[in-house]
Backbone bond lengths (Angstrom), bond angles and torsions (degrees), N, CA, C in turn:
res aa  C-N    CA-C-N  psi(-1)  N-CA   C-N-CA  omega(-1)  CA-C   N-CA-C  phi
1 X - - - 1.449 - - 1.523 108.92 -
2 X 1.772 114.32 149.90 1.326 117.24 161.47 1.285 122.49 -122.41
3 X 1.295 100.34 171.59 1.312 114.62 178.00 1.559 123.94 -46.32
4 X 1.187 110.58 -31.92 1.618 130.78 170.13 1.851 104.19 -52.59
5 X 1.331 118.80 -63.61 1.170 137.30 -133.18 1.999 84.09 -95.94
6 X 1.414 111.61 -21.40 1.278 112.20 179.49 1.397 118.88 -115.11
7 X 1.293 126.79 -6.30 1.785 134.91 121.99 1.803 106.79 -38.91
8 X 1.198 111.86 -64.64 1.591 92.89 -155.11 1.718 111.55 -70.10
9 X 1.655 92.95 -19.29 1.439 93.93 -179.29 1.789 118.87 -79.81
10 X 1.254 104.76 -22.22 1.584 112.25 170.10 1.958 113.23 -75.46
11 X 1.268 97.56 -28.96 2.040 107.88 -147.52 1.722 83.88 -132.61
12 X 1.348 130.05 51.83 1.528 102.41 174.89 1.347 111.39 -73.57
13 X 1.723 114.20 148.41 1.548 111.73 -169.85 0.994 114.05 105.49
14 X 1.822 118.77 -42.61 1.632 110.27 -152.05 1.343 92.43 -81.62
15 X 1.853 97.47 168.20 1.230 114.02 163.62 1.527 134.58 -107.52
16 X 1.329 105.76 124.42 2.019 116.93 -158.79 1.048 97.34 -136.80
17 X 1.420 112.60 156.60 1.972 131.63 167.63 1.772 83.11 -131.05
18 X 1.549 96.81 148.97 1.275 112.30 160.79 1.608 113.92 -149.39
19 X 1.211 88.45 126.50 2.207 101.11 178.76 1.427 92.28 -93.57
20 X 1.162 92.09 131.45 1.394 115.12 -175.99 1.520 149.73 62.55
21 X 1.298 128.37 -83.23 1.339 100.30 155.22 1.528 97.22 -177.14
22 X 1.023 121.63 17.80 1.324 131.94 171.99 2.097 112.67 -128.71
23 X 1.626 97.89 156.51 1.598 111.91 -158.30 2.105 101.64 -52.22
24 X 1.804 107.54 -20.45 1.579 99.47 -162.30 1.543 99.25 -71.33
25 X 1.805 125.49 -3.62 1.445 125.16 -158.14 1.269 90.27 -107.03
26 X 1.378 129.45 -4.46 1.776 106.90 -172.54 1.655 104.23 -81.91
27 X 1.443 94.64 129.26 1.962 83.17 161.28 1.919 112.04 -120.08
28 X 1.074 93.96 107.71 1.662 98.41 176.92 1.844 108.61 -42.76
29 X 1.259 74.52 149.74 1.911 77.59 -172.36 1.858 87.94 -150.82
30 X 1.286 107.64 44.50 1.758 105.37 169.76 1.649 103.03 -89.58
31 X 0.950 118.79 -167.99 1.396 126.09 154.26 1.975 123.20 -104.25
32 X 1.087 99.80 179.24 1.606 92.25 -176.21 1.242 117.92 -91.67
33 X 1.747 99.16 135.52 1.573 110.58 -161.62 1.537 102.09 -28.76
34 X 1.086 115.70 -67.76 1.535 114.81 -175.35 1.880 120.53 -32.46
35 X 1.228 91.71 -44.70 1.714 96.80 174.79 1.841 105.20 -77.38
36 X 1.362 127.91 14.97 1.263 119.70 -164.79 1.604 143.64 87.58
37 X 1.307 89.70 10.08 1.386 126.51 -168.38 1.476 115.77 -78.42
38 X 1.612 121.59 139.60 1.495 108.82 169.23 1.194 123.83 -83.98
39 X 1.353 127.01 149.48 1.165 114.09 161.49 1.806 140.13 -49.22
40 X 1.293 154.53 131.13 1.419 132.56 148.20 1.021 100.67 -32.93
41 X 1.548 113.87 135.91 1.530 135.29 135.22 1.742 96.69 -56.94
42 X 1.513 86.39 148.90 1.405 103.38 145.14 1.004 156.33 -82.05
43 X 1.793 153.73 120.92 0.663 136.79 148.89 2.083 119.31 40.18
44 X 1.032 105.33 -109.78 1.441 132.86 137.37 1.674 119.25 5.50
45 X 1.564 104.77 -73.09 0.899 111.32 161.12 1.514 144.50 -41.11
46 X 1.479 83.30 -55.74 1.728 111.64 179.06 1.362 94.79 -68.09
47 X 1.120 147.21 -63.35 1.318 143.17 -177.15 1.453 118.35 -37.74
48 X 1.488 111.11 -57.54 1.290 101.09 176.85 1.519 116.47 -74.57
49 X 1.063 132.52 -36.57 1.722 118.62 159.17 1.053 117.75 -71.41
50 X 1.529 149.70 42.19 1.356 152.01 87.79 1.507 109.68 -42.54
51 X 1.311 130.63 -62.73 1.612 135.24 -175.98 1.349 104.62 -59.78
52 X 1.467 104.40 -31.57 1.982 84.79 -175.73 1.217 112.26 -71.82
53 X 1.723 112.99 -59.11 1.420 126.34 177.34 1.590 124.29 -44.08
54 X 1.014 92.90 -30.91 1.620 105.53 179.25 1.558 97.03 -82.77
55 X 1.308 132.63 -59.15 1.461 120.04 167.84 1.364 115.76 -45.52
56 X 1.307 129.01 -50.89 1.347 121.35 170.82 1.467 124.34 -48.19
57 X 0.914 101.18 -46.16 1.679 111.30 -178.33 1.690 99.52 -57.48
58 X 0.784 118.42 -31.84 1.345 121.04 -169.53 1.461 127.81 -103.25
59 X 1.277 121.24 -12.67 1.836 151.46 159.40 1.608 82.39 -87.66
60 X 1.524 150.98 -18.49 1.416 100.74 179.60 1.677 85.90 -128.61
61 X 0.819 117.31 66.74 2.112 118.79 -171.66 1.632 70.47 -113.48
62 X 1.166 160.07 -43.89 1.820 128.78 178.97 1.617 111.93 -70.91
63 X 1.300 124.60 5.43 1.076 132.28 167.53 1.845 118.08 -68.58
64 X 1.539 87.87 -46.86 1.284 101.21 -149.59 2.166 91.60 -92.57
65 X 1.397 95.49 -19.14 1.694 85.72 -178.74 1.551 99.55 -102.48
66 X 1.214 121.98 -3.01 1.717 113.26 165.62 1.242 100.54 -74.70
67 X 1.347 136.71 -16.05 1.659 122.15 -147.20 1.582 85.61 -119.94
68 X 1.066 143.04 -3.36 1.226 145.49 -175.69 1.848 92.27 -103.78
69 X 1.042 133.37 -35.98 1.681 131.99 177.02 1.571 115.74 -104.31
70 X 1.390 131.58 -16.44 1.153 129.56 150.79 1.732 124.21 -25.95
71 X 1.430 98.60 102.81 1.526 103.71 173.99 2.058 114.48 -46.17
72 X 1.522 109.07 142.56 1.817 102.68 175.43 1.443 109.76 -41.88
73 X 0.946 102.91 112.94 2.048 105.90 157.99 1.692 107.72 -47.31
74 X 1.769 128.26 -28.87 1.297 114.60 157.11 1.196 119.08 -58.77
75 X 1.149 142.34 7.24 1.586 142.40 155.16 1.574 119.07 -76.66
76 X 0.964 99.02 -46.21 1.735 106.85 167.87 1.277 120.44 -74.55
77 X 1.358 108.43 6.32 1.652 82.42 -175.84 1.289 106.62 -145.35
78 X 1.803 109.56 3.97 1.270 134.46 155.68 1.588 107.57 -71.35
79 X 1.391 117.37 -37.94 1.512 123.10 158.10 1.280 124.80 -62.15
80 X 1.057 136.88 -18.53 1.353 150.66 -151.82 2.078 93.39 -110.55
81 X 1.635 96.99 -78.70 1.873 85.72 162.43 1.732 117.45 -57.59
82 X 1.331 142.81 6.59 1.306 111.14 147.33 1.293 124.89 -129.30
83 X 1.387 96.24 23.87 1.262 111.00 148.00 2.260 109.79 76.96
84 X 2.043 91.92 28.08 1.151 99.37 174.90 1.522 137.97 -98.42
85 X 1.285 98.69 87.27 1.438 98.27 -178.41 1.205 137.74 7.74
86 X 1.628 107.13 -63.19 1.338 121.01 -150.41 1.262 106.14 -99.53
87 X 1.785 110.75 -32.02 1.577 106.75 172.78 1.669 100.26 -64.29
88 X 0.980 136.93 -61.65 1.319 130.53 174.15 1.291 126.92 -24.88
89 X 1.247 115.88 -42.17 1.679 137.95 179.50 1.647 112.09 -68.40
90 X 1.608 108.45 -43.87 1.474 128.39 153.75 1.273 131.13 -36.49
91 X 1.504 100.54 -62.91 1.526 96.91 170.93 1.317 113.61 -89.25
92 X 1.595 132.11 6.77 1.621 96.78 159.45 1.309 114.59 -77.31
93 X 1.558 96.85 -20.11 2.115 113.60 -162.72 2.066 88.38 -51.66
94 X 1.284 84.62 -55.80 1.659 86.35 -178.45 1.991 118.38 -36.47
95 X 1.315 79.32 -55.79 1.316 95.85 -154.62 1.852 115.21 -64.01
96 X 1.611 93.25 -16.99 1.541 117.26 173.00 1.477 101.48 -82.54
97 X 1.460 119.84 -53.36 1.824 107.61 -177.71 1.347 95.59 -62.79
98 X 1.143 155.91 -24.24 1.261 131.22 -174.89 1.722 97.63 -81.37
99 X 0.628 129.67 -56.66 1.742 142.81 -164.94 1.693 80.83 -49.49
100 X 1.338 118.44 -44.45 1.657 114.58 -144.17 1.794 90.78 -87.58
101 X 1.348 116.90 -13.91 1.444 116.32 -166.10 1.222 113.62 -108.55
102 X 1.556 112.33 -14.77 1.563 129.38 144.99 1.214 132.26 -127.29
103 X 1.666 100.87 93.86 1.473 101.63 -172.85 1.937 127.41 -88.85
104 X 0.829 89.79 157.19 1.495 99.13 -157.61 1.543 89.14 -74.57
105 X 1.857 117.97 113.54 1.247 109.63 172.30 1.610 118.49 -61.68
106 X 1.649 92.16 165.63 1.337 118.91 178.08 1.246 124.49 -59.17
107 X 1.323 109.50 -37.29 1.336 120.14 158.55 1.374 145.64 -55.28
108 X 1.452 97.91 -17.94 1.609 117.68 165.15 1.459 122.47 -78.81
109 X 1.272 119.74 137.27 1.529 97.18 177.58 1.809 106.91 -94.40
């Protein structure tokens, strides 16, 4: 994760430039709270929403490779209008080896 992706998630809306790629390059360019303006994050701030997002991203990475091997849901439901058992039975079988080949850590609630 960056700093970009953890600005918009703290400040969505606001307006920032940043040189380079670390918090000493951001220069806020909001207006003052009083005029409607966001605050800068801090330092501080920004840091820890890098750690979250970046943890997140990473507690849901079996999300993103089940949904990339997930059999068509038009299979199930082409089974379902003709009323075939077994294709139906198929694609959950599927739909369990994938679940079973990416399991949703422990760490997630």
């Amino acid at each position: 994760m960056d700093i970009t992706r953890a600005l918009e998630s703290l400040r969505p809306g606001s307006r920032w430039a940043l040189n380079g790629d670390d918090y000493e390059g951001l220069q806020w360019m909001e207006p003052p709270l009083w005029e409607g303006g966001q605050k800068k994050p801090t330092k501080a701030e920004v840091e820890a929403e890098v750690t979250r997002l970046q943890k997140e991203w990473e507690d849901t990475e079996y999300q993103r490779l089940r949904a990339l091997e997930y059999p068509d849901f038009k299979e199930y439901l082409d089974g379902i209008v003709k009323g075939d058992t077994e294709q139906i039975q198929a694609y959950i079988d599927a739909c369990l080896a994938v679940k079973a080949k990416y399991p949703k850590p422990e760490s997630v609630e």
